[in-house]
C-alpha positions in Angstrom: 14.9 -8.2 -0.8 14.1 -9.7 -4.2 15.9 -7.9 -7.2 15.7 -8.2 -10.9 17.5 -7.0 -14.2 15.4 -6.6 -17.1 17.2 -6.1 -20.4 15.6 -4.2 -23.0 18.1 -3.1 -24.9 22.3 -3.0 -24.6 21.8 0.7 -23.7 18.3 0.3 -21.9 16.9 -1.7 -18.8 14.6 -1.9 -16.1 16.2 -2.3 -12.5 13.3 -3.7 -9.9 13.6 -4.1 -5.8 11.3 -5.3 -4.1 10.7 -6.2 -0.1 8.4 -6.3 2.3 8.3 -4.1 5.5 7.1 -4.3 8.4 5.2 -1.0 8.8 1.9 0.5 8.0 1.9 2.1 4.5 1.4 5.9 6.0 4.5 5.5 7.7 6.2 4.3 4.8 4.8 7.0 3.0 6.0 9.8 5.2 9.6 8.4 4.9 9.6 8.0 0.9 7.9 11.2 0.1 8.7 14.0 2.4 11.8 16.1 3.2 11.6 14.6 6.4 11.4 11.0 5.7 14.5 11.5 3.0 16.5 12.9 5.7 16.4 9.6 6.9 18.0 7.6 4.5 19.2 10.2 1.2 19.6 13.8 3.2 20.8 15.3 -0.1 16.9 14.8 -1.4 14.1 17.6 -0.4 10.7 18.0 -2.1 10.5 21.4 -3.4 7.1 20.6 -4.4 4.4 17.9 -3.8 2.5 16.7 -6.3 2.4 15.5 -10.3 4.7 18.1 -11.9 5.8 19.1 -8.3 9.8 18.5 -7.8 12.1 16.4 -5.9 15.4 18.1 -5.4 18.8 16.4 -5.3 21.4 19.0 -3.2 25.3 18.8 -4.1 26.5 20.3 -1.3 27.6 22.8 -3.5 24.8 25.7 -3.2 23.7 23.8 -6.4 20.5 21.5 -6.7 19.2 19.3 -9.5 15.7 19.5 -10.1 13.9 16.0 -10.9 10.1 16.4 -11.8 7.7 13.9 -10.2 5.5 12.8 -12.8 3.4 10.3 -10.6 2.0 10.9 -7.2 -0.6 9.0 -6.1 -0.8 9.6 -2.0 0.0 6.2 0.1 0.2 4.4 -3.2 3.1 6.2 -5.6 5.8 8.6 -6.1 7.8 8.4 -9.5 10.4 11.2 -10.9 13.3 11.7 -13.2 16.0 10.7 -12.2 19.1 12.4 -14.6 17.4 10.6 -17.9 15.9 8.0 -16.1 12.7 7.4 -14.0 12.7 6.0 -10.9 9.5 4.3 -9.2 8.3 3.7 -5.3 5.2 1.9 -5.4 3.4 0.8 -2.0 1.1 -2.0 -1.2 -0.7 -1.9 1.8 -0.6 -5.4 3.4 -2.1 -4.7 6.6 0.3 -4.2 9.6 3.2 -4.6 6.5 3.5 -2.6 3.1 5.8 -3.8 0.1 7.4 -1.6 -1.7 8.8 -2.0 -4.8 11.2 0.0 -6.7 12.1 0.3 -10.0 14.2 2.2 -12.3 13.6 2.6 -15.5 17.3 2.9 -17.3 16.8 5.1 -20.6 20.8 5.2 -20.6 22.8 3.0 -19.7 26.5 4.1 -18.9 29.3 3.5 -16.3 27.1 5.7 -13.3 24.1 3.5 -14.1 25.6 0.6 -11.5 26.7 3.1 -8.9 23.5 4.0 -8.6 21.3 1.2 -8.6 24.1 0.3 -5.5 23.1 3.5 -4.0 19.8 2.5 -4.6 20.4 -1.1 -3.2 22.0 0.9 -0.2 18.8 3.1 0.2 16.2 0.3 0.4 17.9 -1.4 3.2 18.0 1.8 5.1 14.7 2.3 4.8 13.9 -1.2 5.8 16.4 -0.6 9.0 14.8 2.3 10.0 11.3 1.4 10.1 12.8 -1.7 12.1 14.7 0.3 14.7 18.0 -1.4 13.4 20.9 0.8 12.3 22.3 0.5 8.5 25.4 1.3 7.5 27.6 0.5 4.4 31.4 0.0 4.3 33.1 1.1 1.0 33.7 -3.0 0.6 30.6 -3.5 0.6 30.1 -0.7 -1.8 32.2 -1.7 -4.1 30.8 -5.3 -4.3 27.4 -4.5 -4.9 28.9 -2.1 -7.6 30.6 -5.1 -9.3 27.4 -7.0 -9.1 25.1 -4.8 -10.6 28.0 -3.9 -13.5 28.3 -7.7 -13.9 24.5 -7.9 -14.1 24.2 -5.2 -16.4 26.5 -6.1 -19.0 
């Protein structure tokens, strides 16, 4: 998996993933994009609603949900949303028998959740790249914790 930190500002950045997979876009699709594909790899995600405007919603367990508002969907090609006052990105190339998918977060605010998150996100891409390999991902709080103190490192 490539990665790269672009700076914009001390408060502002843009966070990009991306890697190649070895599955056919529709199937990468189906995991990115549906209830059932988040399941997968981020159960707390559901879409309440498909489509530009349409919602993705995050579930805290709690009987409460935060709504995040997709603002591109382009079928097989992209899904981007809010994420708190951010934007995050999936964006599919169909290679054939592969797809890459690239990921990007765009970091309006920067603060001390911003590198827990892109960890998460770190975390998320590799499960998604496991399951669509038949291997099984998992994440010890370690390893966590050092991808937290990279991306912090990276980011300051």
């Amino acid at each position: 998996m490539q990665e790269k930190y672009q700076k914009i500002t001390d408060t502002s950045g843009i966070m990009t993933f991306e890697l190649e997979l070895d599955s056919k876009i529709a199937k990468v699709w189906e995991l990115i994009a549906t209830t059932k594909g988040f399941a997968q790899w981020f159960p707390e995600l559901s879409v309440g609603e498909s489509g530009v405007d349409g919602l993705i919603l995050f579930d805290f367990g709690n009987g409460e949900y935060e709504e995040m508002t997709i603002t591109v969907y382009e079928p097989k090609s992209i899904l981007e949303y809010t994420w708190d006052k951010n934007r995050v990105r999936f964006q599919l190339t169909d290679q054939g028998e592969k797809t890459t998918l690239r990921f990007t977060e765009e970091i309006n605010e920067l603060t001390t959740h911003t590198p827990r998150d892109i960890s998460g996100w770190h975390m998320c891409l590799q499960k998604i790249q496991g399951i669509l390999e038949n291997k099984d991902v998992s994440f010890t709080e370690d390893e966590f914790l050092a991808l937290f103190d990279k991306y912090q490192a990276l980011m300051n």
